[in-house]
N, C-alpha and C positions, 0 to 999 in steps of 0.2 A: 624448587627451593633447595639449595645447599647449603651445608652450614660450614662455618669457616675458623681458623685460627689465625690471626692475622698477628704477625713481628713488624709492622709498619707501623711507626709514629701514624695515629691516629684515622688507624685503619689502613690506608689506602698511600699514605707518604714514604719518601726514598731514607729513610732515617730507620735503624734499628729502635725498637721498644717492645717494652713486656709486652704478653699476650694480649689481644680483644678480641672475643667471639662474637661472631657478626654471622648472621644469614639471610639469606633471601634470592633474589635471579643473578645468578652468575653467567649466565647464559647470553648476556645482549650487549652489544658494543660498547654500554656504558652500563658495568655492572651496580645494580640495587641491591643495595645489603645496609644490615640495618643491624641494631645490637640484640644481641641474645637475650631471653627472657629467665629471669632463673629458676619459671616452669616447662618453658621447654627444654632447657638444659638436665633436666631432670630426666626426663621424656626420652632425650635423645641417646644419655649415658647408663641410667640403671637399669643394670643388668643384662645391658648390650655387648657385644662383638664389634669395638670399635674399630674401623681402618682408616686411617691421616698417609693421605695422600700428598706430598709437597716435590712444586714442582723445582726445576732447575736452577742455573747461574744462566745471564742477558734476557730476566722475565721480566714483566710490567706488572705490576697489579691487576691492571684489566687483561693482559696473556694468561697470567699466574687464574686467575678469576674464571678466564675460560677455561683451562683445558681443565681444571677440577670439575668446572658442571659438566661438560662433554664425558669425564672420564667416568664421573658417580651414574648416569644416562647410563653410559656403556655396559657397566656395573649391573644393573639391578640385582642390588642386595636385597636378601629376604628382609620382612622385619624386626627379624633377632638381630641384623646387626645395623649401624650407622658409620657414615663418612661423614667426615672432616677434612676440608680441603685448605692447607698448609700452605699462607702466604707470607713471604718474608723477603728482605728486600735485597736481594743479589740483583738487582741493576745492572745493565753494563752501563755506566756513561761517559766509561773509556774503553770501546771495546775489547778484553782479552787483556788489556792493562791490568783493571784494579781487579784482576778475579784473585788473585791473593789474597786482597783485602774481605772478601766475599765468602770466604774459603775459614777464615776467624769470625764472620757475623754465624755462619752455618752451624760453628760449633755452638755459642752462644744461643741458638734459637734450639737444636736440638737437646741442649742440655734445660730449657724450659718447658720445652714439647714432654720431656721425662717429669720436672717435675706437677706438671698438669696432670698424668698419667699417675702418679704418685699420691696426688693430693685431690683436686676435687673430682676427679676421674676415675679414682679408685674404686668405684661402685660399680665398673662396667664388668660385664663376667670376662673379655678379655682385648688385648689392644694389641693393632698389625699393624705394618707400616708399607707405605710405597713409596718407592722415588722414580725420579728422573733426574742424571747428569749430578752436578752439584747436589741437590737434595740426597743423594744417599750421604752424606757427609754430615748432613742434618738427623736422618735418623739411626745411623749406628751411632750416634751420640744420646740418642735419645734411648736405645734400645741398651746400650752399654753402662747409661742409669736410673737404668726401672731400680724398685729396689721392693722386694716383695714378690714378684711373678716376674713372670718372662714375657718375652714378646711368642704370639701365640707364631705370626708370618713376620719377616721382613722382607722385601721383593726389592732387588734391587738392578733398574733399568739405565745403561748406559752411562755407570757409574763413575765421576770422574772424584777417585782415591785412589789409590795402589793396589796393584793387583794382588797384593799380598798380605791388606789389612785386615782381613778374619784369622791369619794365622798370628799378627803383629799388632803393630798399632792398637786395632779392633775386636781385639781378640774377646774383652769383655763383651761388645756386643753378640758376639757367637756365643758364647757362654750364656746368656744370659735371653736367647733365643730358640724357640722347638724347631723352626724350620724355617730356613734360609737361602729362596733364589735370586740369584745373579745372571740378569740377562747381556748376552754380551755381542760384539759384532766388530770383526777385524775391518770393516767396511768403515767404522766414524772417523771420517777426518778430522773431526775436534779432537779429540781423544789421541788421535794419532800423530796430530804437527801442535795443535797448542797445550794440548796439557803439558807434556814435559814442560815446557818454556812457564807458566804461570805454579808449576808445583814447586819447579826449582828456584821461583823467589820468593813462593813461600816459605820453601822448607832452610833457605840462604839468610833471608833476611827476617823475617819472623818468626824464625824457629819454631814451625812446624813437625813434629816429632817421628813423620814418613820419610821414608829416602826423596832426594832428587834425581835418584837412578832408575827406579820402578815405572812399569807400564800403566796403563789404566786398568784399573778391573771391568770396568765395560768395555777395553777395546779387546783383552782376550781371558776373559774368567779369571778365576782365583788360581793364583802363582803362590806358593805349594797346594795342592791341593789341600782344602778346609774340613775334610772328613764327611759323616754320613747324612749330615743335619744339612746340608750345602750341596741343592741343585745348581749346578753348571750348564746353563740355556745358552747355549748359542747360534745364532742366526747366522742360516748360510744359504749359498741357494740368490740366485737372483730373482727379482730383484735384490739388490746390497741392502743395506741399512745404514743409510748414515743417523747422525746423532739425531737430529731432529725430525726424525722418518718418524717415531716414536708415537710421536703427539698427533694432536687433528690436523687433517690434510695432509702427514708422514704417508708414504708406503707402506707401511706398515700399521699404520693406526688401526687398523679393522681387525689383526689380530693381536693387539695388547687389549683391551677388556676382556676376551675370553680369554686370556694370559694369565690377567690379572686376578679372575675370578677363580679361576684354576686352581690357583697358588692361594688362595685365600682357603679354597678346601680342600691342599693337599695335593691335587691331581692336576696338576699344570699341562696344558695340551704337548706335544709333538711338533715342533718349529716340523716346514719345509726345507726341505734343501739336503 
């Protein structure tokens, strides 16, 4: 059983909408989840060590649905703390087209991921965050308005923002953050041929408040360096790492949970390479 935050019209649809906490089998080709009880909500946040995992930009609801059960498996977390597996609807159903558009739902979800964190969440003893790809766009917005505590981790895997948003842009969510990795890999070709092209018409025509000169922070870490709070992970060493190595059946997949786990207590492993 995992439990869920879902920004989809009515759980599971391609529509932005407030929050619905849903849990149940994430895990099977056609994921069962069902809505949250307001005793197990209880259960699951007070006085826990919560981590909200969301995943990237061209997921599905059932993609998005697996790779959080796969990744909370990967996980096992003690009983002190809970996951929450963060779905919202960055669709592609134009590929590499509408990720603009995708890029304003992100801030939108993460700026209600904070006020969940804020408001009926407030009871947990602390809240970390993880991404992949787009999803870091989701939680340094979420992590930039906590308002009361910090974010205890934010881990941030093949992060498609500017390499240089925890010193700019984002700079609140560092501030407002005890410790901050950024996994990265010169290897993603997403990162490398289509971000530019999708950041530069966000930041051209929707004014987006990043340059449309900047690299990805997932294709080579944080550009100035972000200070002592800000591990700089980067993956070298062949196998590469392209962007979606990351997840289940990536190259990589077998080492992002003890990654992930690491980083949730501080002591994030030793990449190869």
């Amino acid at each position: 059983m995992t439990n869920y935050i879902s920004f989809r019209s009515g759980g599971a649809g391609r529509s932005l909408a407030n929050p619905l906490l849903l849990t149940g089998n994430g895990a099977v080709p056609q994921p069962a989840l069902g809505p949250f009880q307001g005793a197990d909500l209880i259960r699951a946040v007070s006085g826990k060590h919560l981590l909200f995992g969301v995943h990237g930009y061209a997921t599905s609801f059932q993609r998005g649905a697996n790779i959080m059960a796969a990744l909370e498996a990967g996980l096992s977390l003690p009983s002190s703390a809970s996951f929450f597996g963060v779905l919202w609807p960055g669709d592609s159903w134009l590929p590499y087209v509408n990720y603009s558009w995708e890029a304003d739902d992100a801030v939108f979800c993460g700026r209600r991921l904070a006020a969940l964190c804020n408001g009926p969440f407030r009871s947990a003893a602390s809240v970390s965050f993880v991404s992949h790809s787009l999803g870091g766009r989701v939680i340094l917005e979420a992590a930039a308005n906590l308002v009361g505590r910090k974010a205890r981790v934010v881990c941030l895997m093949a992060a498609a923002v500017d390499c240089d948003v925890l010193t700019g842009q984002y700079r609140a969510a560092l501030d407002r953050s005890e410790n901050v990795y950024v996994l990265s890999s010169t290897k993603d070709l997403v990162l490398r041929a289509a971000y530019p092209v999708g950041d530069a018409i966000s930041d051209i025509f929707l004014g987006d408040r990043d340059s449309p000169f900047r690299r990805a922070l997932g294709l080579e870490g944080p550009s100035p360096a972000a200070g002592p709070a800000v591990s700089d992970d980067r993956i070298r060493g062949d196998p590469g790492c392209n962007h979606w190595d990351y997840l289940p059946g990536g190259n990589r997949w077998a080492q992002i949970p003890p990654y992930i786990r690491g980083s949730f207590y501080r002591a994030p492993p030793t990449w190869p390479g």
